[in-house]
N, C-alpha and C positions, 0 to 999 in steps of 0.2 A: 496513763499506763506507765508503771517505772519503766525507766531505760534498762534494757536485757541485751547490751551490747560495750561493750569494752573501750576507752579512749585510744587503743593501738588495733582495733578491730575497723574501730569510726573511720581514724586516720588511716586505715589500706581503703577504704572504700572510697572514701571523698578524691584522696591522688589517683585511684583507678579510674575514678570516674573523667578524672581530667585529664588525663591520658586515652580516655576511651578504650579502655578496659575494665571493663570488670569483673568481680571475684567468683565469676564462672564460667569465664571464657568470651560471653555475648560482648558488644560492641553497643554505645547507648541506645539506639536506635532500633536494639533485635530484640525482636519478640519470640518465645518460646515454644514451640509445637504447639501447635493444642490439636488435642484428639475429641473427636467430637461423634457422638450415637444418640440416635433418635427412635422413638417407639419404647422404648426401656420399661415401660411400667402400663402394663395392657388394661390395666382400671379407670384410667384416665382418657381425656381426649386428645393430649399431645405430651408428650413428654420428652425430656433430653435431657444427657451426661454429660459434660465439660470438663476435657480434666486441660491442665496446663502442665506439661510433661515437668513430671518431680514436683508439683506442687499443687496448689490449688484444686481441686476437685468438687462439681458442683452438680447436683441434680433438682431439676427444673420439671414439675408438671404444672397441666395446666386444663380443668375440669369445667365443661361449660355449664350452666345449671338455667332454667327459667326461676324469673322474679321481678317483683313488681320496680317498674322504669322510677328511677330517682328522679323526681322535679324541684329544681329549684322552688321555696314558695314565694321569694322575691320578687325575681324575672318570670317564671315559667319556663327557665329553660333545661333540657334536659328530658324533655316529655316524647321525643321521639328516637334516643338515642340509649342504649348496651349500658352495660359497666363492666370496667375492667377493674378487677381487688385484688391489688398485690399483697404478698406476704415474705420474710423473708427470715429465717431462722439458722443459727450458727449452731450446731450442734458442739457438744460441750467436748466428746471426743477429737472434733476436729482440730484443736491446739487449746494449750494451758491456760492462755489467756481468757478462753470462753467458760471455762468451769465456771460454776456458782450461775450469779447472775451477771458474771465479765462482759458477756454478750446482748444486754440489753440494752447497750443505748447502740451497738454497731447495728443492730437489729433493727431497731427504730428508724436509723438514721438512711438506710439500703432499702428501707422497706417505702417510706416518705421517698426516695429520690426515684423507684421506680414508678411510685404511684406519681409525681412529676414526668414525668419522660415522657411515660407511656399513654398516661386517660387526659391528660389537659388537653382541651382545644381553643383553647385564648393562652393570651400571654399573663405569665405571673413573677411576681418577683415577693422573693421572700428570705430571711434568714433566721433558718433553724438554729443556727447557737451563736454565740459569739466567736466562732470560731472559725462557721463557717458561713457563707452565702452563696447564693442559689439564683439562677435565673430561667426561665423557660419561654422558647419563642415562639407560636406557630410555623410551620414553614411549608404547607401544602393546605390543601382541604380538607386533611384529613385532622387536621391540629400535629404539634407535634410527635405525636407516640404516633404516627403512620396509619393505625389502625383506624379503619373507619366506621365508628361507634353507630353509624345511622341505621349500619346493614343488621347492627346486633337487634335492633328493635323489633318487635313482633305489631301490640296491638297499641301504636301513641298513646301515652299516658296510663296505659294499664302493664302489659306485659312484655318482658324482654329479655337475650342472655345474658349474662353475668359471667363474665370468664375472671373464674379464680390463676389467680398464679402464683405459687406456691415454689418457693426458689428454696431447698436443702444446702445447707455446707457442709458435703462430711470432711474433707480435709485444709488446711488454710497452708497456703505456702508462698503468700503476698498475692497482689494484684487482683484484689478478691471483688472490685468494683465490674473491672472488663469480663469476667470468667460468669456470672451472675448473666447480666445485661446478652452475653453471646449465647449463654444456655435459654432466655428468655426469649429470644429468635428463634432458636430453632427449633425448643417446643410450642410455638403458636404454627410455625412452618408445619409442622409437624399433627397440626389442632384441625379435628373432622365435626363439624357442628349438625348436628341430623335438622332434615329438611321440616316447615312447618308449612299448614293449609292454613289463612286465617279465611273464619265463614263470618257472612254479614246475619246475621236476626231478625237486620232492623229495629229500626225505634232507638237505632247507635248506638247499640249491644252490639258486639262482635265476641267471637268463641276460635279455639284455635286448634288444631292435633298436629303432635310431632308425629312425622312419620317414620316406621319402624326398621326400613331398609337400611342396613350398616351399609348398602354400597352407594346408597343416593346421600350425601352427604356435600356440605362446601362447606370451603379451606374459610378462613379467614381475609375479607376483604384488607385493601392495604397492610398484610403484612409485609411484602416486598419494601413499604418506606419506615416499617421499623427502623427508629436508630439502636444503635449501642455506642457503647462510651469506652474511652480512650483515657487512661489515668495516667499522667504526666506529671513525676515527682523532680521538683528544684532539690538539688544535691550541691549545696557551693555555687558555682557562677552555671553550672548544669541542670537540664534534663533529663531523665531519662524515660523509658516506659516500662512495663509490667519487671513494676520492680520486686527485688525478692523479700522476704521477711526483713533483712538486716539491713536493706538497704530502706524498706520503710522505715526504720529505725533514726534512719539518717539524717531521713527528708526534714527541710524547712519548711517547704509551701507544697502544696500536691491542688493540681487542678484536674478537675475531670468535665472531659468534653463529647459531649453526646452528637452523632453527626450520622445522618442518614448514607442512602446508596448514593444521592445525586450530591453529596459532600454541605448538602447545608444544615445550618449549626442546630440543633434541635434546644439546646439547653447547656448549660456552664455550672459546676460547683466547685468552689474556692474552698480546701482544708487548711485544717495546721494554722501556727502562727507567725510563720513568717511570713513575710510580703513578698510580694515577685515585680520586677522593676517592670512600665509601660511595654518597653523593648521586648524583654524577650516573655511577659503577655501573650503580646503578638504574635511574637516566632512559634509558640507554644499550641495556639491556639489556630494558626496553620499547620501544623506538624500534626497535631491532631487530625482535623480536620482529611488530613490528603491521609494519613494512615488505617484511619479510622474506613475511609471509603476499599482500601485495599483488604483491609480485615473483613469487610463484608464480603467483596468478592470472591477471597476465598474461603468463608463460612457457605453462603450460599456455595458454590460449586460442591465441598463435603455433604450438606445436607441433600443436591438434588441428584450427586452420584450414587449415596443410598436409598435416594428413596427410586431410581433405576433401578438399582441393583435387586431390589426386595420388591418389583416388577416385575422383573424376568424370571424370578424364584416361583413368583404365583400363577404366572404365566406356563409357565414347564410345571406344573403343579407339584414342585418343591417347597416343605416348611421355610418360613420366616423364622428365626431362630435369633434371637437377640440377647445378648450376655447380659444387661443390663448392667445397675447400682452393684452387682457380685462380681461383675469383672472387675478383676487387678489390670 
């Protein structure tokens, strides 16, 4: 991507940054409002809006569908567990850069690092460019991505759900890794999966029926160890987080680190071409880590005051009225 930032523009941002200021007031270490609504798109199973106050702006469904269980045909494994299919599309409005096909390999690359996070339940190591590299850990029973694919299964080796996830970017204003991954939380938080009967035949045939009550429905097993990630750009001898457009600009090395509610590490991607020294790695990938665990907790509190709130509404038999992707 050419540089769309000025040599006495670079130079205020790198001295603010080592001053711990910078060029909009935040301190390195401050992260920007985020406004966060759930339910937004009633055709779906779960869905959410992200925005990052003055920037980034993100809309997240996520649509559960019956289909046949993917089996490994090497191992066999696979035969009793869901799939989660991530997707992840930069709308061409949402900044200049994305016009044409600008937005295909960001696309690619968001799209790969979700379907890492979230559906791996072994550890893998891989690197997508030379640019960048990747690792993913398990860190519970649920594998990394929290969610626990066992529950998704209907009939072993034949039928099971499929949760699409479908992340929109309508506007881009930096930090477009954490705003993604937080909208992906809380539309799964937000995800009603309708109840199934499986019946025996005999003769080990099995047949199944979803049942049609919108109020007998369950949430998503292990979304509570969902992680999200925490994108931490090297600026000079600095850090910072959800940096802005120009400050991406800036960055040498960007790391993003994926880290659940109980603060363990889910996964690591290394960008950019600069390197980052052993030392402050480390400092980095604590910093993350203890932030990342703070962001969740006040993600989840937003999402479980609204979904109160839109409680008490149906309770006093008041509409649910939700602004949705049309709210400014």
């Amino acid at each position: 991507m050419p540089s769309l930032i000025s040599p006495a523009e670079r130079d205020y941002i790198l001295k603010g940054i080592e001053c711990n200021i910078r060029a909009d007031g935040r301190q390195r270490p401050d992260y920007r409002e985020v406004i966060l609504e759930t339910g937004v798109i009633s055709q779906t199973s779960g869905s959410s809006r992200v925005r990052l106050a003055g920037g980034t702006d993100v809309l997240v469904s996520v649509k559960a569908d019956i289909g046949p269980v993917l089996v490994d045909p090497e191992t066999g494994e696979g035969a009793d567990k869901g799939q989660i299919i991530c997707n992840v599309e930069c709308a061409p409005s949402a900044s200049q850069q994305f016009e044409g096909r600008g937005a295909d390999e960001l696309n690619n690359e968001l799209t790969q690092m979700m379907t890492r996070f979230l559906s791996h339940n072994t550890t893998t190591l891989s690197t997508p460019s030379s640019t960048t590299s990747s690792s993913t850990a398990a860190s519970n029973n649920n594998g990394a991505g929290g969610i626990n694919l066992s529950k998704l299964c209907i009939i072993p080796g034949e039928q099971c759900w499929i949760l699409y996830v479908d992340a929109l970017v309508l506007d881009y204003g930096g930090n477009l890794v954490d705003a993604v991954f937080m909208g992906t939380r809380a539309a799964i938080f937000d995800t009603r999966i309708p109840k199934t009967e499986v019946q025996d035949l005999g003769d080990g045939n099995f047949d199944f029926e979803v049942l049609d009550d919108a109020e007998d429905t369950e949430v998503v097993e292990g979304r509570e160890d969902m992680p999200i990630c925490v994108t931490l750009n090297k600026i000079g001898a600095r850090h910072i987080v959800d940096a802005s457009p120009l400050e991406e600009l800036c960055t040498e090395a960007k790391l993003v680190v994926a880290v659940n509610r109980s603060g363990e590490l889910c996964g690591l991607q290394k960008g950019q071409d600069g390197g980052i020294e052993p030392s402050l790695l480390l400092e980095m990938i604590q910093f993350g880590k203890t932030l990342g665990q703070t962001l969740i907790k006040q993600l989840d509190a937003k999402i479980k005051a609204e979904a109160e709130a839109d409680m008490i509404k149906r309770q006093n038999g008041q509409p649910v009225v939700k602004l949705g992707f049309f709210a400014q």
